[in-house]
N, C-alpha and C positions, 0 to 999 in steps of 0.2 A: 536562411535569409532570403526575403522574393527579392525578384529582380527590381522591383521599384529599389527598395534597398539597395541591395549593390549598385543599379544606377546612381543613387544619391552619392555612395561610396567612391567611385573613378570618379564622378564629376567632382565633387571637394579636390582630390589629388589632381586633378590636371590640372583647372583652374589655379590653382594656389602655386603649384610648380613654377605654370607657365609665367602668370603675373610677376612672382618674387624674380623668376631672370628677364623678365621682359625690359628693355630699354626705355626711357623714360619718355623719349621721343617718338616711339614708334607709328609710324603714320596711319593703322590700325584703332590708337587710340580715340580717333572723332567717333569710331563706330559704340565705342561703349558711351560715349556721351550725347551722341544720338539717339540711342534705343534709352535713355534717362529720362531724357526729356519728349520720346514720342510716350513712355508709359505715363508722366505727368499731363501731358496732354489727355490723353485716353481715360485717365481718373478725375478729372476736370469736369470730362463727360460720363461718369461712372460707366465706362464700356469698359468690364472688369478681363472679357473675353481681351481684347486687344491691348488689354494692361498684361497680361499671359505672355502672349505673342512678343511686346515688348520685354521683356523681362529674359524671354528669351532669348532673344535678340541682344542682350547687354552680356549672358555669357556665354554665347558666341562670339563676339566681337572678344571679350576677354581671349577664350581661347585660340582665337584668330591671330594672338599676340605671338604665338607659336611659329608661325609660317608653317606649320607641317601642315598642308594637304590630310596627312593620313590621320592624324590626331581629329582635326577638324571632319572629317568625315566620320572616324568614332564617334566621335562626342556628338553629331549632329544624329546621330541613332539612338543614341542614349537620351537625348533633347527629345527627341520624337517620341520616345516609350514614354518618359514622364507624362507629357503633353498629354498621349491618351490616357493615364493616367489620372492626371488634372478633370479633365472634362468630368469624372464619375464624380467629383468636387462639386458639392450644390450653392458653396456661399466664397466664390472664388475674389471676393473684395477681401473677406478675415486672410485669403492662401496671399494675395498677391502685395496689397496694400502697404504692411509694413515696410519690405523690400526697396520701393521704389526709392527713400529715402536714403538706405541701407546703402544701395547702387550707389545714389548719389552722391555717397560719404567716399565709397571705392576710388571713384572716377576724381572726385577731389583728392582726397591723399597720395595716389598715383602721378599727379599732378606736384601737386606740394613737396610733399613727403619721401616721394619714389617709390618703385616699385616695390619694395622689400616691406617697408612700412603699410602698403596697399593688400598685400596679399597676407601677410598677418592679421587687417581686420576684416578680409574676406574671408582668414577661416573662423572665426569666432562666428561670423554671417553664416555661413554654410553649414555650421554645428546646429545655428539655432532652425536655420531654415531646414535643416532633414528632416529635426524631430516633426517641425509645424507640418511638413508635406505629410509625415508618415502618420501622424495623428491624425489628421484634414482624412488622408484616405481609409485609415481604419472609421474611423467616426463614420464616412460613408458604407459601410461594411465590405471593404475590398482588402481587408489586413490578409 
């Protein structure tokens, strides 16, 4: 398994953990609806690089739902590895574009639904998004 892989691996589990116990209210949650609508902004302007950054930024904010310090610093390494990852990515609107929407479904049912209902269609999200990262980077020949 490369590390891209296992990074994909712990992020699904944390992410999904975290959201399903996270409170409904938690004042963390603007930061994922922030980073939603900075990447719809950023693809408005096809600036796919800062549609990335956002994107990031929405599961950080997810994980941020934790309060753990030391979760969030994990995860923020594992964020970073992808990231360089990503860049060897030549057509990074197919990697990032579906997502934004994806987000947007999270950030509403988390809302609506509660958390519990949020984090079960984040992992169906995070099933599909592994494969498309792990494919997007073999396709670049870094498998």
């Amino acid at each position: 398994m490369s590390s891209t892989s296992t990074g994909c691996v712990i992020m699904w589990s944390a992410r999904c953990s975290v959201l399903e116990y996270a409170p409904r209210n938690h004042p963390n949650a603007v930061r994922m609806e922030a980073a939603v609508e900075a990447a719809e902004k950023f693809a408005g302007e096809e600036n796919w690089l800062e549609v990335g950054t956002a994107n990031m930024g929405f599961h950080n904010a997810v994980v941020s739902l934790s309060d753990s310090r030391r979760l969030m610093r994990s995860f923020a390494n594992v964020l970073a590895e992808l990231r360089l990852a990503f860049l060897k990515v030549e057509v990074l609107d197919f990697l990032h574009a579906p997502f934004i929407e994806r987000n947007r479904e999270v950030v509403e049912i988390y809302r609506s639904d509660g958390p519990g209902a949020a984090a079960a269609r984040l992992a169906v999200y995070l099933g599909d998004s592994e494969r498309q990262v792990l494919g997007a980077y073999a396709r670049a020949g870094q498998d």
